[in-house]
PDB file with SEQRES, HELIX, SHEET and CRYST1 records, atoms N, CA, C and O in Angstrom:
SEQRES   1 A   75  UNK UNK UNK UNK UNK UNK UNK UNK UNK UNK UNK UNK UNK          
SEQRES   2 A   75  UNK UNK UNK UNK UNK UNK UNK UNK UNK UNK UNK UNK UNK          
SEQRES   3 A   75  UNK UNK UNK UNK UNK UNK UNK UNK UNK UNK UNK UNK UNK          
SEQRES   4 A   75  UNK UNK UNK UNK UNK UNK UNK UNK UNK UNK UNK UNK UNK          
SEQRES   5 A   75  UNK UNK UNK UNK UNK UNK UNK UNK UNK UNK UNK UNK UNK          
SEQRES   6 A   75  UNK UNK UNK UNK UNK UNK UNK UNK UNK UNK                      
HELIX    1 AA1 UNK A    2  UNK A   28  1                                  27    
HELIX    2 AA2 UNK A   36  UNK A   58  1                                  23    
HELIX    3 AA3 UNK A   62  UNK A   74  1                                  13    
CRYST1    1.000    1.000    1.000  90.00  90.00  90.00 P 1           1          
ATOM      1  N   UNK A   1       0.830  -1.195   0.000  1.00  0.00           N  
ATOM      2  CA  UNK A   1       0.000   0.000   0.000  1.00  0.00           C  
ATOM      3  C   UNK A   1       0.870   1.252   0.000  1.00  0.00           C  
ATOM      4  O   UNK A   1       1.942   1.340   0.599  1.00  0.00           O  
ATOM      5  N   UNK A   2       0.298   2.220  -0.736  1.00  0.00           N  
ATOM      6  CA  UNK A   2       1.066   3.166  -0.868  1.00  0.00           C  
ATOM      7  C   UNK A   2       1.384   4.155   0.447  1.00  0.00           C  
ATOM      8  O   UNK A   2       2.357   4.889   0.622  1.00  0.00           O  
ATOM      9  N   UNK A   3       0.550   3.986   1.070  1.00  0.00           N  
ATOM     10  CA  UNK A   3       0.592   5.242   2.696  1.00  0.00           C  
ATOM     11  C   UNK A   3       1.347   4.021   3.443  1.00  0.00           C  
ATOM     12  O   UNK A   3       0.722   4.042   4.503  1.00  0.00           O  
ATOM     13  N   UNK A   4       1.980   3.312   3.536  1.00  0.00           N  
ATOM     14  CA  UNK A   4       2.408   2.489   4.230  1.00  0.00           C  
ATOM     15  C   UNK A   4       3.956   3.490   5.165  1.00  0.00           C  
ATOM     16  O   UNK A   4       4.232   3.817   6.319  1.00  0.00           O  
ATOM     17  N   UNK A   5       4.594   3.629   3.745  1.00  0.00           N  
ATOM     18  CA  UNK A   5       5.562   4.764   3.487  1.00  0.00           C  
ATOM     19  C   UNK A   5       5.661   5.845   4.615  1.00  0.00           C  
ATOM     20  O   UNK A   5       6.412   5.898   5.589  1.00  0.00           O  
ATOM     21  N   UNK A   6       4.578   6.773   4.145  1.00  0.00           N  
ATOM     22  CA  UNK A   6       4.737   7.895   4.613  1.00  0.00           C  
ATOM     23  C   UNK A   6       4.246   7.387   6.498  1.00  0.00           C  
ATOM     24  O   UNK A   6       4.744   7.885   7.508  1.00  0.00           O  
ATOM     25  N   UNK A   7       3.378   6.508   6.463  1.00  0.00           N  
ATOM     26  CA  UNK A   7       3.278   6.527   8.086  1.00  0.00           C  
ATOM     27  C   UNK A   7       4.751   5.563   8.369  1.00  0.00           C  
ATOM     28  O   UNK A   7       4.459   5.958   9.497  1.00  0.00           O  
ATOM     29  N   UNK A   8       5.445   5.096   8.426  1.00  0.00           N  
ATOM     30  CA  UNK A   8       6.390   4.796   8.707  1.00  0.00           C  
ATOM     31  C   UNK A   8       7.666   6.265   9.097  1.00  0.00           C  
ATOM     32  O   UNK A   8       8.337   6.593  10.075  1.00  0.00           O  
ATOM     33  N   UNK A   9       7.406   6.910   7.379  1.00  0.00           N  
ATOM     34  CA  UNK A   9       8.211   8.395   8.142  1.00  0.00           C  
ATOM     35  C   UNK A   9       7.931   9.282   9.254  1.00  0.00           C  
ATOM     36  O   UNK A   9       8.739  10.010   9.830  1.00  0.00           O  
ATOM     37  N   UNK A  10       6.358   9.099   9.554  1.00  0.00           N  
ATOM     38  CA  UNK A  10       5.681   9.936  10.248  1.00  0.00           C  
ATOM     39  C   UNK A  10       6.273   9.305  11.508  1.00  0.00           C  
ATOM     40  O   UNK A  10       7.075   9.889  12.237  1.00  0.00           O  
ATOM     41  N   UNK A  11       5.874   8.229  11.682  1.00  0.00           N  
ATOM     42  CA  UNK A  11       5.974   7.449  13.593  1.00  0.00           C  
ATOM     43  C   UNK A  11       7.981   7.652  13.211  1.00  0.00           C  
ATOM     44  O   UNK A  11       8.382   8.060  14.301  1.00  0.00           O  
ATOM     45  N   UNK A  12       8.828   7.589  12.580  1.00  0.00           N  
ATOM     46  CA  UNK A  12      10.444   7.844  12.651  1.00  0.00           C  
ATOM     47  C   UNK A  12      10.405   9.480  12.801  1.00  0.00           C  
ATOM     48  O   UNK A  12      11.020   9.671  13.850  1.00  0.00           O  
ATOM     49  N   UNK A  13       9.979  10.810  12.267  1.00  0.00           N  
ATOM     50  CA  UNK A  13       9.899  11.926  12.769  1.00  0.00           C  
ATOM     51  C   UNK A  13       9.200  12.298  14.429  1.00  0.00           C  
ATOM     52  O   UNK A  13       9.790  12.802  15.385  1.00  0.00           O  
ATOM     53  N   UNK A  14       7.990  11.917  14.349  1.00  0.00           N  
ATOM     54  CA  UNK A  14       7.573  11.963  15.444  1.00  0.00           C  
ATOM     55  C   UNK A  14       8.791  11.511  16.777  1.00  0.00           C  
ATOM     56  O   UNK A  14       9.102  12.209  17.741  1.00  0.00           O  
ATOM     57  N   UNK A  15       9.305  10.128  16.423  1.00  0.00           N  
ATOM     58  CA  UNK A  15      10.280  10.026  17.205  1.00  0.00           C  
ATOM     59  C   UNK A  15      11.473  10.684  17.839  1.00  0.00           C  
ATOM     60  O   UNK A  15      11.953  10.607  18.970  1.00  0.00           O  
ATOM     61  N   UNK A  16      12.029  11.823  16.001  1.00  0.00           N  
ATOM     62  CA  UNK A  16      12.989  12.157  16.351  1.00  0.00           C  
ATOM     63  C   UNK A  16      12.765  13.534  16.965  1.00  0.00           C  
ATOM     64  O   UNK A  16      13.663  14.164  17.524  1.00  0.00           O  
ATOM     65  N   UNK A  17      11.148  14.087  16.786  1.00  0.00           N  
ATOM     66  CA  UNK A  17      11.333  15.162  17.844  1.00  0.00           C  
ATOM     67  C   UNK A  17      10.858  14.659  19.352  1.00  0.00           C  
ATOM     68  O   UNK A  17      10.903  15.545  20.205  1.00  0.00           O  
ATOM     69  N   UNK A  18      10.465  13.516  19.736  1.00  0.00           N  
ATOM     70  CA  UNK A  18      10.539  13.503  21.047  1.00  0.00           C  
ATOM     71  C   UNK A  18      12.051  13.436  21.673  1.00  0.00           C  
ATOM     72  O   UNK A  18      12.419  13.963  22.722  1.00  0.00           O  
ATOM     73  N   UNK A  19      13.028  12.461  20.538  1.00  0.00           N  
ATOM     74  CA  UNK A  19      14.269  12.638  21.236  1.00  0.00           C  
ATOM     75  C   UNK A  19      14.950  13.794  21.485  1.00  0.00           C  
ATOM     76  O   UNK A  19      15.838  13.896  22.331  1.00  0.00           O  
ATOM     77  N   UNK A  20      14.512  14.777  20.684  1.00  0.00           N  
ATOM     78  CA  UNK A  20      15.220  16.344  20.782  1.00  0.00           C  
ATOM     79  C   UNK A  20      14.527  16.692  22.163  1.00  0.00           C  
ATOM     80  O   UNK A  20      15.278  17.246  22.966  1.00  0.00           O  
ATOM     81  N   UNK A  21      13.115  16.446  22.618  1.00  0.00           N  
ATOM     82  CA  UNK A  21      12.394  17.015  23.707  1.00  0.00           C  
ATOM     83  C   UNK A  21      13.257  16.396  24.659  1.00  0.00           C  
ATOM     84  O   UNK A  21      13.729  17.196  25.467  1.00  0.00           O  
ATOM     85  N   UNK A  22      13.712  14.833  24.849  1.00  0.00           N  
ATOM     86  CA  UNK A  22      14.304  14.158  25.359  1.00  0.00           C  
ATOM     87  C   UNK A  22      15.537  14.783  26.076  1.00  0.00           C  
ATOM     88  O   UNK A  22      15.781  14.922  27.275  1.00  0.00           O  
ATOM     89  N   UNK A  23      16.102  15.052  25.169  1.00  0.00           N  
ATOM     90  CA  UNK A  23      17.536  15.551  25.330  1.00  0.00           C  
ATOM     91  C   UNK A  23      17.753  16.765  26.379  1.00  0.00           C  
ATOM     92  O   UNK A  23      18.434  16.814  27.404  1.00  0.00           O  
ATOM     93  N   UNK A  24      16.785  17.889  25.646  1.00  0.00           N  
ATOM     94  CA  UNK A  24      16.034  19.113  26.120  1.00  0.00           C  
ATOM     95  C   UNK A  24      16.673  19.129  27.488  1.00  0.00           C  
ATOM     96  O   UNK A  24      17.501  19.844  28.053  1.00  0.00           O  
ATOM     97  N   UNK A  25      15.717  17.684  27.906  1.00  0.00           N  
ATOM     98  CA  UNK A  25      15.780  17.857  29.831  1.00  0.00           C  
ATOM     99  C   UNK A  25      16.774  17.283  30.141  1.00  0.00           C  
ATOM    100  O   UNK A  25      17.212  17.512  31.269  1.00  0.00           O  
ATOM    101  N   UNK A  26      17.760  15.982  28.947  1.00  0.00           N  
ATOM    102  CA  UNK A  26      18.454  15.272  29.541  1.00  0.00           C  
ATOM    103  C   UNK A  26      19.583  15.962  29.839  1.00  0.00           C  
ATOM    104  O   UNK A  26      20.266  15.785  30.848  1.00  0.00           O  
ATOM    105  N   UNK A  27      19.847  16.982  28.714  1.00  0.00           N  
ATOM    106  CA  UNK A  27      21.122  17.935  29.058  1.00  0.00           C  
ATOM    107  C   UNK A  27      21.201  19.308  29.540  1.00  0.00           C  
ATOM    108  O   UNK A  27      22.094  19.909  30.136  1.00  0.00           O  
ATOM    109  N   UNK A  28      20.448  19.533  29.277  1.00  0.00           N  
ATOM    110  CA  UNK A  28      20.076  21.418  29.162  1.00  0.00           C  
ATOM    111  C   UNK A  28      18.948  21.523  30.378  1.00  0.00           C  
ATOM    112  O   UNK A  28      18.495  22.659  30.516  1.00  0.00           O  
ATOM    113  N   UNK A  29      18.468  20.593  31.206  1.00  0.00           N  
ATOM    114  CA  UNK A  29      17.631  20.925  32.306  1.00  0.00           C  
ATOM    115  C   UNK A  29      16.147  21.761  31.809  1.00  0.00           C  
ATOM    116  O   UNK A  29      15.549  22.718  32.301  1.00  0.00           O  
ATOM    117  N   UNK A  30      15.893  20.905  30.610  1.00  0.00           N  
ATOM    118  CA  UNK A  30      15.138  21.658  30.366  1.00  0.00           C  
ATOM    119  C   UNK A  30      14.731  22.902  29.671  1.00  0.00           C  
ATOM    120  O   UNK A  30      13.603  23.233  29.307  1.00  0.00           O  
ATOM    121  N   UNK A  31      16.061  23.643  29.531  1.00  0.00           N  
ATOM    122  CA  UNK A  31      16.155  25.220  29.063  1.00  0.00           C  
ATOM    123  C   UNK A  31      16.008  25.226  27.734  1.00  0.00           C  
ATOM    124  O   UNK A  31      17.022  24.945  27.095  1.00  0.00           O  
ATOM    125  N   UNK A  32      14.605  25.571  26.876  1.00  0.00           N  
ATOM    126  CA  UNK A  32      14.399  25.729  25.744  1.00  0.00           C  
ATOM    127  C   UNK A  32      15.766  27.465  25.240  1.00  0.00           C  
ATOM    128  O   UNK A  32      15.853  28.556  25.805  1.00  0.00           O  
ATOM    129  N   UNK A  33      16.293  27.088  24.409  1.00  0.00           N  
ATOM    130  CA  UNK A  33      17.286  27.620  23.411  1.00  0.00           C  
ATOM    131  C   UNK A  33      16.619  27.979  22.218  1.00  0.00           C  
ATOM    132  O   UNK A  33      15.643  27.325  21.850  1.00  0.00           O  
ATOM    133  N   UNK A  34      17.067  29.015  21.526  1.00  0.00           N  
ATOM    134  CA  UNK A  34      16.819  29.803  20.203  1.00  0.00           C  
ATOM    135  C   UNK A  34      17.309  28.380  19.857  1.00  0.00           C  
ATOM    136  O   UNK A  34      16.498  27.559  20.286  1.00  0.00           O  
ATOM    137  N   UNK A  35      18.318  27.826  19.252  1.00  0.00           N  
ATOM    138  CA  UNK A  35      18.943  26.940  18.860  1.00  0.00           C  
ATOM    139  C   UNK A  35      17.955  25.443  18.770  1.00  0.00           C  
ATOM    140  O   UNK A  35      17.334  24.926  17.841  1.00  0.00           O  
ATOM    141  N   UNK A  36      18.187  25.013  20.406  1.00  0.00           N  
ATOM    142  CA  UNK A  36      17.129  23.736  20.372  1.00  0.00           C  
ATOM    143  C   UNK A  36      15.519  24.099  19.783  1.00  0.00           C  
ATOM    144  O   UNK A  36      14.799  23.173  19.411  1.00  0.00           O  
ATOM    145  N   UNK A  37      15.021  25.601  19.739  1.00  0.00           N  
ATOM    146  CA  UNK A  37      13.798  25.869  19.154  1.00  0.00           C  
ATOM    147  C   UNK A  37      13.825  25.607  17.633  1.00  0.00           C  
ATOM    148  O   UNK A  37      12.696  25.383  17.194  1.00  0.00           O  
ATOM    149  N   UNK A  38      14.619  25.580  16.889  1.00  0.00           N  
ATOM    150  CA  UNK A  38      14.847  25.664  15.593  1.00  0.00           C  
ATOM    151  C   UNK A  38      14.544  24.246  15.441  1.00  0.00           C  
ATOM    152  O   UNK A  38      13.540  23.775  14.907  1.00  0.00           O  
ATOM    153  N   UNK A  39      15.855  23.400  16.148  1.00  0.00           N  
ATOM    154  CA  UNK A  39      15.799  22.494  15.482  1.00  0.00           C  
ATOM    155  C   UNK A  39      14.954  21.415  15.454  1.00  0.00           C  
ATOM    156  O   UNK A  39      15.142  20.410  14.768  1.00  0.00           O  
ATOM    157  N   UNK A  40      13.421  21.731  16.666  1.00  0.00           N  
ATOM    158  CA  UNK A  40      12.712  21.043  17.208  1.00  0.00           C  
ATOM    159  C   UNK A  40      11.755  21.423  15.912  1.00  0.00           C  
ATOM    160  O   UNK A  40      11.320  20.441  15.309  1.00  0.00           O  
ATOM    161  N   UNK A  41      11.422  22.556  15.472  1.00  0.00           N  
ATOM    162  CA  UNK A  41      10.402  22.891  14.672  1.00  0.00           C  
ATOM    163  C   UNK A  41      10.854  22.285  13.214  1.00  0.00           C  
ATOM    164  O   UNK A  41      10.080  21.869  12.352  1.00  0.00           O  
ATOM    165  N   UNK A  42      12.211  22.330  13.142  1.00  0.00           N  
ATOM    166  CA  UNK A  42      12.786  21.520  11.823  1.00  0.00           C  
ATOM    167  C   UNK A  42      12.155  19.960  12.031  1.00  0.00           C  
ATOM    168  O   UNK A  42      11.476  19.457  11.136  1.00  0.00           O  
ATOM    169  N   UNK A  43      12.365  19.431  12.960  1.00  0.00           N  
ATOM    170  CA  UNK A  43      11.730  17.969  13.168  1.00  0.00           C  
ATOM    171  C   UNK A  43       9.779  18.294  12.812  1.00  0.00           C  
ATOM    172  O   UNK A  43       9.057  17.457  12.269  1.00  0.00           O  
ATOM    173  N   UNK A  44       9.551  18.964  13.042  1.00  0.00           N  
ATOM    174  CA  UNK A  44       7.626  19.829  13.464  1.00  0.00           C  
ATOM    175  C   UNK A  44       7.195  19.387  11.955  1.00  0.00           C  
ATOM    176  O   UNK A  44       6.292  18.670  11.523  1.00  0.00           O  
ATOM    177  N   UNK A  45       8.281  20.161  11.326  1.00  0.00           N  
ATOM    178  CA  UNK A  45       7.681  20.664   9.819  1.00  0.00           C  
ATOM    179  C   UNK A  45       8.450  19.023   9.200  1.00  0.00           C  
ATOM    180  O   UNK A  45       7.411  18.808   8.576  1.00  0.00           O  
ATOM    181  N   UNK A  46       8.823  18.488   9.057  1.00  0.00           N  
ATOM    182  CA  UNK A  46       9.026  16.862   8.482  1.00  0.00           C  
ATOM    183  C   UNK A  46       8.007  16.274   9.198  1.00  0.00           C  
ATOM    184  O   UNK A  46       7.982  15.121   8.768  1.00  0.00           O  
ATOM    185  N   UNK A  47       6.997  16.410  10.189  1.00  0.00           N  
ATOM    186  CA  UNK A  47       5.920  15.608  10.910  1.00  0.00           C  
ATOM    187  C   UNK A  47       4.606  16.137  10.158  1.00  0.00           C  
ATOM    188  O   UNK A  47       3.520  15.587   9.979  1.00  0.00           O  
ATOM    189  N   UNK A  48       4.991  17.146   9.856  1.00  0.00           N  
ATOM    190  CA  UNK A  48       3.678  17.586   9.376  1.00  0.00           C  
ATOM    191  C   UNK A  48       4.111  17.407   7.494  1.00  0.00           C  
ATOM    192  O   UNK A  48       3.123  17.578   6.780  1.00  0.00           O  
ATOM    193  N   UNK A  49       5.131  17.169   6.903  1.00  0.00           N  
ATOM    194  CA  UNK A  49       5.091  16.831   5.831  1.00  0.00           C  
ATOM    195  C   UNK A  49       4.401  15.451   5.674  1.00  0.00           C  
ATOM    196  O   UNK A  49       3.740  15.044   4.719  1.00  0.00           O  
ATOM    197  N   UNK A  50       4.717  14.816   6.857  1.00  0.00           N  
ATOM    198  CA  UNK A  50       4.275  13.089   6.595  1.00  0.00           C  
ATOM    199  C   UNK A  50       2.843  12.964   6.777  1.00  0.00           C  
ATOM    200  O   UNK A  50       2.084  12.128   6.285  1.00  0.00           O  
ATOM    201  N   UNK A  51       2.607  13.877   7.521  1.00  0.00           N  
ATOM    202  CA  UNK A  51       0.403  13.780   7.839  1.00  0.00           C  
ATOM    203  C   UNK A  51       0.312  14.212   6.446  1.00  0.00           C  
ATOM    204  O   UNK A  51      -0.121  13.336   5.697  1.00  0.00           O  
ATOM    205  N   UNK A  52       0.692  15.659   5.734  1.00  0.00           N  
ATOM    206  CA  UNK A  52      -0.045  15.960   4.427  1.00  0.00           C  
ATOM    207  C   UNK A  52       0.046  14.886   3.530  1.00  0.00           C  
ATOM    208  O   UNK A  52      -0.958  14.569   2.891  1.00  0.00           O  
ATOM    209  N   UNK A  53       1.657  13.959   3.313  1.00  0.00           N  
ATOM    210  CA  UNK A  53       1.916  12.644   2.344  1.00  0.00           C  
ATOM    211  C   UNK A  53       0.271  12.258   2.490  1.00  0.00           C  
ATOM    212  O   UNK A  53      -0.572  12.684   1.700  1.00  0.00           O  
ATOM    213  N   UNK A  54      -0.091  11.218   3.849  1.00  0.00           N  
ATOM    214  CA  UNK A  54      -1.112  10.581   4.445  1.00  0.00           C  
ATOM    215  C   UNK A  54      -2.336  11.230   3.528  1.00  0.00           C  
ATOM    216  O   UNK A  54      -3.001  10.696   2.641  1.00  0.00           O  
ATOM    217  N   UNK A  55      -2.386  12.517   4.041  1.00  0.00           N  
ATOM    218  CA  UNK A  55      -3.690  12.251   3.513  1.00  0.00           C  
ATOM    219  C   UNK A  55      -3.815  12.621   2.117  1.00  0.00           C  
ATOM    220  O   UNK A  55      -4.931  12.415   1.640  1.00  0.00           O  
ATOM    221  N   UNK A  56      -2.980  13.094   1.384  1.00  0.00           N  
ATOM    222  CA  UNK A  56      -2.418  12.410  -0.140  1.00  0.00           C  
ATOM    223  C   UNK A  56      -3.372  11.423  -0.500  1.00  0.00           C  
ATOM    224  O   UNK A  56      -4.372  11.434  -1.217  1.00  0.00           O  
ATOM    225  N   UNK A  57      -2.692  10.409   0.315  1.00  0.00           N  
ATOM    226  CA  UNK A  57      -2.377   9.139  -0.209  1.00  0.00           C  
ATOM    227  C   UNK A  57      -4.322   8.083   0.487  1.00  0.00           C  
ATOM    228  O   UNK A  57      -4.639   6.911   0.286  1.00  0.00           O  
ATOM    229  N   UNK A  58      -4.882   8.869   1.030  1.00  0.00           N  
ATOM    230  CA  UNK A  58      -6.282   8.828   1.791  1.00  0.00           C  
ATOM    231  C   UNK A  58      -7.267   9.728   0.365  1.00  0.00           C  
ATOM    232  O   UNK A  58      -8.403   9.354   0.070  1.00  0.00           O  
ATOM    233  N   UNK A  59      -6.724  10.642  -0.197  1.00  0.00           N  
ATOM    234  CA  UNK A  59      -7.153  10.767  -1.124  1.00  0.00           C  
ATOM    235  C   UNK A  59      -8.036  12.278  -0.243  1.00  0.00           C  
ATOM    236  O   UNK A  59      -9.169  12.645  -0.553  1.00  0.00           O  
ATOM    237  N   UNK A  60      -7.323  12.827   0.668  1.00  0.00           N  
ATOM    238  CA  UNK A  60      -8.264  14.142   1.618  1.00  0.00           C  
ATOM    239  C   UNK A  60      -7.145  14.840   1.767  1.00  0.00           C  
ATOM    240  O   UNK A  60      -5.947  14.633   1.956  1.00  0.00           O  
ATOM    241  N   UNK A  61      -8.325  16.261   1.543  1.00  0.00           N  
ATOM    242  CA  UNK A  61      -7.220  17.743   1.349  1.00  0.00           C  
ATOM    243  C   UNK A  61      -6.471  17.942   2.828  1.00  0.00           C  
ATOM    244  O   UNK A  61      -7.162  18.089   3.836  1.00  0.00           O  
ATOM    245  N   UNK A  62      -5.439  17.938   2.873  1.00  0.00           N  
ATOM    246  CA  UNK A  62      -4.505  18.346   4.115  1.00  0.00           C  
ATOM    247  C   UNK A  62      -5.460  19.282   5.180  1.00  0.00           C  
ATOM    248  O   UNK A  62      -5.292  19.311   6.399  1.00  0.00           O  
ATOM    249  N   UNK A  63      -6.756  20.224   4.242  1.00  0.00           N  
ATOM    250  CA  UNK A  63      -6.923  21.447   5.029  1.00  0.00           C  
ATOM    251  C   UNK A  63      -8.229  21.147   5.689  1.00  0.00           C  
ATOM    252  O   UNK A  63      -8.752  21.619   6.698  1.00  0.00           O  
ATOM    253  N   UNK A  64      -8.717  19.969   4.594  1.00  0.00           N  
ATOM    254  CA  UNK A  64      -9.986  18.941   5.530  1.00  0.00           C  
ATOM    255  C   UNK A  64      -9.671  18.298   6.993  1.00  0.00           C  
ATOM    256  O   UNK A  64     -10.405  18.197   7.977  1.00  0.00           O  
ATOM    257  N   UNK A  65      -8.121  17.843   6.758  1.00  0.00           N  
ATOM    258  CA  UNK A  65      -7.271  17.065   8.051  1.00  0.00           C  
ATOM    259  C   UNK A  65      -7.902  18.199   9.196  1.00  0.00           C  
ATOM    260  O   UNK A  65      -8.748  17.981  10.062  1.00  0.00           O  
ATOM    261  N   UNK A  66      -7.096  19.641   8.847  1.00  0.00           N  
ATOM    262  CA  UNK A  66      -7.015  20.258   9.626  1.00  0.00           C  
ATOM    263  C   UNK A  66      -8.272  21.095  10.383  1.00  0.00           C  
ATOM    264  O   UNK A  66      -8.416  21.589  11.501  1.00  0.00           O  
ATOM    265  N   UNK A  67      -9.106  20.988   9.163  1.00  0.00           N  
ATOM    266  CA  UNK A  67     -10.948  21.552   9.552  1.00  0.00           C  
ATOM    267  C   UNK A  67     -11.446  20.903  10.828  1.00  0.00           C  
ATOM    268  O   UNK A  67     -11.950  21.273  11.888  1.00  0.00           O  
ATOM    269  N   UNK A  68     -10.922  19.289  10.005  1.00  0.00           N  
ATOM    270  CA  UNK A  68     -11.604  18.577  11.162  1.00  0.00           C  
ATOM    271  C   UNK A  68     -11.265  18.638  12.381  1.00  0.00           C  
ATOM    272  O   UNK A  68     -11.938  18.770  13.403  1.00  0.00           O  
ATOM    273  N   UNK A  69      -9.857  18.505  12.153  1.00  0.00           N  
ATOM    274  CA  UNK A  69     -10.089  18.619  13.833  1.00  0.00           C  
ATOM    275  C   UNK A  69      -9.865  19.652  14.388  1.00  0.00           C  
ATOM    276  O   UNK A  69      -9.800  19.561  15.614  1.00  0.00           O  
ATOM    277  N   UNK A  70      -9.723  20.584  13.979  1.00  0.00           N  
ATOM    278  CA  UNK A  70     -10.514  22.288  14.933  1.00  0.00           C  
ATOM    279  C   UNK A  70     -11.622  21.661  14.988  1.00  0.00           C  
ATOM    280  O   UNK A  70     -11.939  21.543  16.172  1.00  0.00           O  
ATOM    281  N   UNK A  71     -12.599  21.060  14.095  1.00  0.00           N  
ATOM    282  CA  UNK A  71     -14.457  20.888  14.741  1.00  0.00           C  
ATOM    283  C   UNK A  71     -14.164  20.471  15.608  1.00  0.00           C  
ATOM    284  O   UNK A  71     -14.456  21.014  16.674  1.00  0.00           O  
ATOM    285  N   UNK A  72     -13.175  18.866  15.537  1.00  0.00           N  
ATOM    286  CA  UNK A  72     -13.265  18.116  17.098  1.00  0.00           C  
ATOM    287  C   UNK A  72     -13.224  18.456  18.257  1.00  0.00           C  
ATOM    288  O   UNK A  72     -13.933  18.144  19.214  1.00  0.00           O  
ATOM    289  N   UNK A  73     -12.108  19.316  18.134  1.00  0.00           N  
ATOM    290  CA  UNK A  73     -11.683  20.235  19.358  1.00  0.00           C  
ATOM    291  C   UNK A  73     -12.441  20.923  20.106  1.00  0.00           C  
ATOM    292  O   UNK A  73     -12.587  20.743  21.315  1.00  0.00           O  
ATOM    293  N   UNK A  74     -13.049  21.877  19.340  1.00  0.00           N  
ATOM    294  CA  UNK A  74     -14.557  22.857  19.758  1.00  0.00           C  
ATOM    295  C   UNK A  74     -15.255  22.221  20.439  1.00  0.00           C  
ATOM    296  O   UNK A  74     -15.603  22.730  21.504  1.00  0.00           O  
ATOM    297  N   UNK A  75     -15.779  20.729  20.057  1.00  0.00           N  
ATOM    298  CA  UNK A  75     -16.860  20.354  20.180  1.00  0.00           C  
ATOM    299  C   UNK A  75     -16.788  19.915  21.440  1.00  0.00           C  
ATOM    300  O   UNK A  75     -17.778  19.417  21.977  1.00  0.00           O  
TER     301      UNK A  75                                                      
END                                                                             
């Protein structure tokens, strides 16, 4: 299947920004940095490339993804 792919990149990004969050506290006590901010949002934006792949590949507009769940949220 073709989305097989992209959720595989998604759950390996997702990972690699928890390890940056990881680190965050493991070294730095926590202290968010201009620096560690960058490179956490660099991991952000490859997580959110792999949801838009997804729903590509679901055959639904990225901005439907995102409609929806603001409704969910609200609700």
């Amino acid at each position: 299947k073709s989305f097989v792919y992209p959720l595989i990149g998604l759950q390996g990004e997702v990972g690699e920004v928890s390890e940056k969050i990881k680190k965050l506290f493991r070294d730095d006590k926590g202290k968010l940095t201009d620096e560690k901010k960058i490179e956490i949002v660099k991991e952000l934006g490859d997580v959110v490339w792999y949801i838009a792949q997804l729903a590509t590949e679901f055959d639904v507009k990225f901005s439907d993804v995102i409609k929806g769940n603001i409704e969910k949220l609200s609700s």
